[in-house]
N, C-alpha and C positions, 0 to 999 in steps of 0.2 A: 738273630736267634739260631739259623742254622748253619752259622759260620763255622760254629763248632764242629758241625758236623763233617763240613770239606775239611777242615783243618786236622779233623783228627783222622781221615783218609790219607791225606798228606802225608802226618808222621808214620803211619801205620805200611803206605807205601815207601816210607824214607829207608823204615827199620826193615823192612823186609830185601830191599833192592841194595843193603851193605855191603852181604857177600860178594856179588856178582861187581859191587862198582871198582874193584882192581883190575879185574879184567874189562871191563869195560872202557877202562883209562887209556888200557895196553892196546887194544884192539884198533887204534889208528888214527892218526892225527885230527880227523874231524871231532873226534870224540874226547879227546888232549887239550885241540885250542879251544880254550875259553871253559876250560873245567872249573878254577876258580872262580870265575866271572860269573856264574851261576849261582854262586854262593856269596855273590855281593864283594869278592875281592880283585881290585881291580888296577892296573900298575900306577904306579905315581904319574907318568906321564901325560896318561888319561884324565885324571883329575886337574894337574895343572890345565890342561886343553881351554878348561871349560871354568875352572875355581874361581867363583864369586862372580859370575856373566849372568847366573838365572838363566839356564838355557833352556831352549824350547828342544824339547824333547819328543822324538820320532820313532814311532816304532813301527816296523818292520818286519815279519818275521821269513820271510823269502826271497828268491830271488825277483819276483815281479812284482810285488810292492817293494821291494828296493829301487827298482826302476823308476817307479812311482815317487815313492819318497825324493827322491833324487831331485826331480822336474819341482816337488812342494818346496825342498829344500831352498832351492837356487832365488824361487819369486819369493821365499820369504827374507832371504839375506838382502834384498834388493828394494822390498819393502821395512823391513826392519832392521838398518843397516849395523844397528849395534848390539844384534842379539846374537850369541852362538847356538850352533846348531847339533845336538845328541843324537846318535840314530843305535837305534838297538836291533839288534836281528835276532832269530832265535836259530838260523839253522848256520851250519858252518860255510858254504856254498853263499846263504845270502850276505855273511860277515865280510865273505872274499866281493862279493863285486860291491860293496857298500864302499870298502877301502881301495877300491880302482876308482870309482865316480868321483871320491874327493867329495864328495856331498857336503859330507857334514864336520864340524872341526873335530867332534871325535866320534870312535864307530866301538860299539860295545856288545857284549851278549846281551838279552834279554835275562837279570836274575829269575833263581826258581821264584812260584809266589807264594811262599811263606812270609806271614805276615811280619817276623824277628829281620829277615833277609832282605825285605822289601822296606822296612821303616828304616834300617840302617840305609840301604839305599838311596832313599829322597831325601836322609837328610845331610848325605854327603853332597849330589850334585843339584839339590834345593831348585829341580825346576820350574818355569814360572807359568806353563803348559806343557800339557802333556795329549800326544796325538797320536792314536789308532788308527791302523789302516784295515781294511778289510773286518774277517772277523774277528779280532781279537781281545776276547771278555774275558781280564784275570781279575778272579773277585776277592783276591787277598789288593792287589796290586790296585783296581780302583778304587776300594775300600780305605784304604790307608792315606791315599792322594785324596780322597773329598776329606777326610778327616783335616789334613793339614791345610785344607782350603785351595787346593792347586788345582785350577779347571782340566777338566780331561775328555779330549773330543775323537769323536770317531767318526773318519774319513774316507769317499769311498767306500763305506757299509754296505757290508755284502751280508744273508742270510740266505743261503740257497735251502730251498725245500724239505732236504735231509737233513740239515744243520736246525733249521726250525723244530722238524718235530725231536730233533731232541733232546734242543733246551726248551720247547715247550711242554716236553715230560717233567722236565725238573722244575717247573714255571713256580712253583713255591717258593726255589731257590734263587735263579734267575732272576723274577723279574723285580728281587732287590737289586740284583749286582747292576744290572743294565742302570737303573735311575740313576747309579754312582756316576754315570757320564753328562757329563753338562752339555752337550747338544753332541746331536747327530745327524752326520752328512749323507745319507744314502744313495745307492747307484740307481735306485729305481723305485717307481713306485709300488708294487710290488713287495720289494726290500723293508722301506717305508712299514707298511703295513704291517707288518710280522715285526719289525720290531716295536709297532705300539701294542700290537695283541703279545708278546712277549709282556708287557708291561712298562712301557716309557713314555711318557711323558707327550703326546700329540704335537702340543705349540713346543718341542724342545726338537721337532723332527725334521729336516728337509730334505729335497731330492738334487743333489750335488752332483751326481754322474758318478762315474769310473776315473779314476785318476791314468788308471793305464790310457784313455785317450787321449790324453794330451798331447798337443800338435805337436809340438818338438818330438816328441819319440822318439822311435827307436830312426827315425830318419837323422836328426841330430845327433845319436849314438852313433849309429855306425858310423857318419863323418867321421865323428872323432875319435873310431879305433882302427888303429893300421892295419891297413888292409896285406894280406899275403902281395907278397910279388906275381904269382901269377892271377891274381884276381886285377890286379890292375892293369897287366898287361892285355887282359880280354880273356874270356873265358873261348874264345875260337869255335868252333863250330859244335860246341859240347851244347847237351842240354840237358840240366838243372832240374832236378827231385832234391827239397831238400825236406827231411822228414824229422821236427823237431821237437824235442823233451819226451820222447821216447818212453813206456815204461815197460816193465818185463812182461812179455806175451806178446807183444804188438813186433817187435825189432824181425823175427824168425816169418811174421808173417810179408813185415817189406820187403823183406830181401827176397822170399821168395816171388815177391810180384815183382821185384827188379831185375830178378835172374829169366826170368820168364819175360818181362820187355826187352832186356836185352836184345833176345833174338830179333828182335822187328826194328829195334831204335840203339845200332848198335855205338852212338855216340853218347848214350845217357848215362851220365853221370848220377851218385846219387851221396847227398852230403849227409850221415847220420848221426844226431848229435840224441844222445843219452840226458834223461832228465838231470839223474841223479850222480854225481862223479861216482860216488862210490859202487856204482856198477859197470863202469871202464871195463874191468879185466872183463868181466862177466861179459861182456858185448863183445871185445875182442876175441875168446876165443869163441862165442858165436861165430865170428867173420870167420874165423879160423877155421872152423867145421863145416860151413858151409862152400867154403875152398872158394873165396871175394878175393881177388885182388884188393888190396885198400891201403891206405897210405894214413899214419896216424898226423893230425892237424900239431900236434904238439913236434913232432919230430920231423916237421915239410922243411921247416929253414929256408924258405923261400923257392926251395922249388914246386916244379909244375904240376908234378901228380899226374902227368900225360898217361902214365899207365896205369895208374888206378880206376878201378871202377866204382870204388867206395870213396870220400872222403870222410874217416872217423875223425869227427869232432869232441876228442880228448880233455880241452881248453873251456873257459871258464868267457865268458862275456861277447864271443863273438858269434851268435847265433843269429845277431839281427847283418851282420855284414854277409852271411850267407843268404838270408831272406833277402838280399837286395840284389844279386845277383841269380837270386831261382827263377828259373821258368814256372815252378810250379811247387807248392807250401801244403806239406801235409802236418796237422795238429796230433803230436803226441798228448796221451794220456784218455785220448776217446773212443778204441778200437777197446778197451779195458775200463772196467769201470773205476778210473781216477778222476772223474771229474773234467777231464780237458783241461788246456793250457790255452794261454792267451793266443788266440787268433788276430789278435789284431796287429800286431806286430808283423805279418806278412801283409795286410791288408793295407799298412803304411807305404808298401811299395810296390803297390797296384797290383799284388801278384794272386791268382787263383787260389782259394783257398779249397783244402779237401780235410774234412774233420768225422771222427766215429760218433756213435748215439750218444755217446756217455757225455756230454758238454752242461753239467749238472753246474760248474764254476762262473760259464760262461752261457748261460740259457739261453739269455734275452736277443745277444751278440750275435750268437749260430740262429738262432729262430729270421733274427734280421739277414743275416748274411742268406740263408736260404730264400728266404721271401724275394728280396732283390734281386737273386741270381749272382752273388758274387762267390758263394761258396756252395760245396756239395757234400751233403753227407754221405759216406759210404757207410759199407755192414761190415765188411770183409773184403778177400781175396778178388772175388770175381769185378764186386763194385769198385775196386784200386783200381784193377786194369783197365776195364772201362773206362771210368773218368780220366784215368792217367793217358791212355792211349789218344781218347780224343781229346784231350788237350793238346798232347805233341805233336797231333795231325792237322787239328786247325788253329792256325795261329789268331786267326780272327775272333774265335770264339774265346781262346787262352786273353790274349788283351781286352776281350771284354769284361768281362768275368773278371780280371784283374780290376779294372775302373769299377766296374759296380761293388766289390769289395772294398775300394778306396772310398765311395759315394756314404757306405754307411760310417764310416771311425770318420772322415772328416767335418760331419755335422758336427760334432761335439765340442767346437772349440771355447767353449764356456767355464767347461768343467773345473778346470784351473781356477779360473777368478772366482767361481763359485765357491771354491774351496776356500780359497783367501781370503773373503770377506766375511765366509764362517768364522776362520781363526781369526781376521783382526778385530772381531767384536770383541775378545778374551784377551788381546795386545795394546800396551800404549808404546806408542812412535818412541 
C-alpha cells in the first residue's frame, strides 16, 4: 500500500537529479564505472559469466562486506560445486577489490531499486538465492524477488541503534519490506531483537555472528597479497603506527600526534591509509602542508621508504598487509562520528588496537575489546600520545594487548558454518 509512496520519491528524486547527472558522469571515474549498471545495463560478457547457472547471488555494498562475501563465497563453491557465484557492490572502491579477490564468477553494480530496473534485472540473471550482508533493505528489490518466489537471506545482519530508530520511524513502511526476506542471520542478539520489533518474523530470526570473523581473514589475505620488497626484507629497527580508513578530521589530528612522537621515538614510522580513494589528493596535500616527509605506497616500486616518515597508502587492498607488520593499529572513522571501521582486522594479528568513541558499526567488538584489555579507546590528541607512547615503551604490555585482542575475534570460529547452513536450507546440492 505504501510502495507507492517510496516509488513515487524515487521518480520525483529521478526527475529532479537530471540536470546535475552530466556532470556527475564527468566528475570522475568512480562515478563513470558502472553508470549503466545501475540502470540494469550490463556488458554481454557479464551475462554469459553466469547465463542459465541460477546463480546465487551476493551482495555487498563495501569494501568489508566484500571481504566477507569473499570467505561466504569460496565455502559455498565448495559446498555447492555447480552453482555460480554473482556479487554486486554498490560502491566503486568495493567493485575494485570484489574483482581482485576473484570471489565470484562475475562482479556487478548493485541496480538502482526501481521496481521496472529491478524486474528487468532478475529476469535476466534468474537467480536461485539471493543474499544480503549487513544492512541492506531495498524494498523495491526484495519486493519483486518474493513475488518471483526467489528466497532472500540476510547475513551478518547488522542494525546499529541509529539505523534502528530510523527505520523504526518509518515502521509502517518497513516492517513490510523486512518480512520480504525469508530468514535472517544476525550478528548479535541485540541485532536479533530490533529486527523483530522492526517487524520480522521471530521463528525466521537467528544469531549467525559477523562474517567479518572469519578465521581465514584478513591473515589469509594478506598471504596472498605481494607484499612491498622492503616489507619482506624486515621492517629494521622501525616502529609501526598504522592508522587506518581514515576520515576527514581525524588525519590532521594524527599527524599531529606523530609529529610530536617523533621527537621521543625518532624511528617511528607511520603507515596512513585513507578510507575513501577519493580523498587521496585531499590527504596529500594535508601531508604536503604539514611539511611530512612521506612516500606515496602507489609509487614505492619496491623501494624502502628509509626516508619517509609517512607511508601514504594510495592503493586499494593492502591495508591488512600493513596490519600485519604494525606494532600498533589505530581505527579510522571513530575520532569522528562515522561509525568506526573494522577493528578486527588488526586484532587478527595480535596487534594493539586504539579506536575513538564513535564505534556505533562495531559496538559490541570495541565494548569486548575494551572489557578484555586488548584495545583502548582514545578522545583525542592527548589520549593518542599516551597510549601511543606506552605502547612503544613497553613492549610487554604492546604483546599483550595484542594477544588479548586476538583472544576476542578468535572465539568465533563458527560464524562461517553458521552461515552456510542458513543458506543451505534455501540450496539443493
Amino acid at each position: 500500500m505504501t510502495y507507492w509512496l517510496y516509488n513515487l520519491f524515487l521518480a520525483l528524486f529521478f526527475v529532479l537529479s537530471l540536470p546535475i547527472l552530466p556532470f556527475v558522469v564527468l566528475s570522475g571515474k568512480r562515478f563513470r564505472k558502472g553508470f549503466l549498471q545501475r540502470f540494469g545495463l550490463y556488458p554481454r560478457q557479464i551475462y554469459e559469466a553466469v547465463r542459465g547457472s541460477r546463480p546465487i547471488w551476493i551482495h555487498a555494498v563495501s569494501v568489508g562486506e566484500v571481504l566477507s562475501a569473499s570467505q561466504l563465497a569460496g565455502q559455498l563453491k565448495e559446498r555447492f560445486p555447480g552453482r555460480k557465484i554473482l556479487i554486486s557492490t554498490f560502491t566503486f572502491t568495493g567493485n575494485e577489490i570484489a574483482r581482485q579477490t576473484a570471489a565470484g564468477d562475475a562482479v556487478i553494480f548493485f541496480p538502482l531499486d526501481h521496481p521496472w530496473i529491478v524486474r528487468r534485472v532478475l529476469n535476466v540473471f534468474d537467480p536461485s538465492l539471493l543474499i544480503f550482508l549487513e544492512t541492506e533493505i531495498w524494498p523495491n528489490f526484495l519486493r519483486v524477488a518474493h513475488r518471483k518466489g526467489i528466497p532472500a537471506l540476510l547475513l551478518s545482519g547488522r542494525l546499529s541503534p541509529r539505523a534502528f530508530r530510523r527505520y523504526f520511524f518509518f515502521r509502517f513502511f518497513f516492517s513490510g519490506v523486512v518480512r520480504q526476506f525469508t530468514a535472517a542471520g544476525m550478528q548479535s542478539e541485540e541485532d536479533a531483537e530490533r529486527m523483530i520489533r522492526l517487524g520480522f518474523d521471530r521463528q525466521r530470526v537467528a544469531v549467525t555472528g559477523s562474517l567479518k570473523h572469519t578465521v581465514r581473514g584478513e591473515e589469509g589475505r594478506a598471504a596472498e597479497i605481494k607484499k612491498p620488497d622492503w616489507l619482506i626484507r624486515g621492517k629494521g629497527n622501525r616502529q609501526i603506527l598504522v592508522a587506518g580508513s581514515t576520515h576527514r578530521g581525524e588525519e590532521e589530528v594524527l599527524l599531529e600526534v606523530f609529529l610530536f612522537l617523533k621527537t621521543r621515538f625518532p624511528s617511528l614510522l607511520m603507515v596512513l591509509a585513507p578510507r575513501h580513494p577519493q580523498r587521496f589528493y585531499e590527504v596529500e596535500r594535508l601531508l604536503q602542508k604539514k611539511k611530512v616527509g612521506y612516500e606515496k605506497q602507489s609509487q614505492m616500486n619496491g623501494r624502502e621508504g628509509g626516508f619517509a616518515d609517512v607511508i601514504f597508502l594510495d592503493t586499494l587492498g593492502e591495508l591488512p598487509v600493513f596490519y600485519s607488520v604494525a606494532d600498533i593499529a589505530f581505527i579510522g572513522g571513530s575520532l569522528v562520528n562515522a561509525g568506526g571501521h573494522n577493528l578486527m582486522e588488526p586484532a587478527r594479528f595480535r596487534k594493539p588496537v586504539l579506536f575513538g568513541p564513535y564505534m556505533t558499526n562495531f559496538a559490541d567488538i570495541a565494548a569486548e575489546m575494551k572489557r578484555k584489555g586488548g584495545g583502548a579507546e582514545v578522545h583525542g590528541r592527548e589520549d593518542l600520545i599516551r597510549e601511543i607512547s606506552s605502547l612503544l615503551t613497553d613492549r610487554t604490555r604492546s604483546e599483550n594487548m595484542g594477544r588479548l585482542a586476538y583472544s576476542v575475534v578468535e572465539g568465533d570460529r563458527g560464524v562461517l558454518d553458521q552461515s552456510i547452513g542458513l543458506v543451505s536450507r534455501y540450496l539443493h546440492p
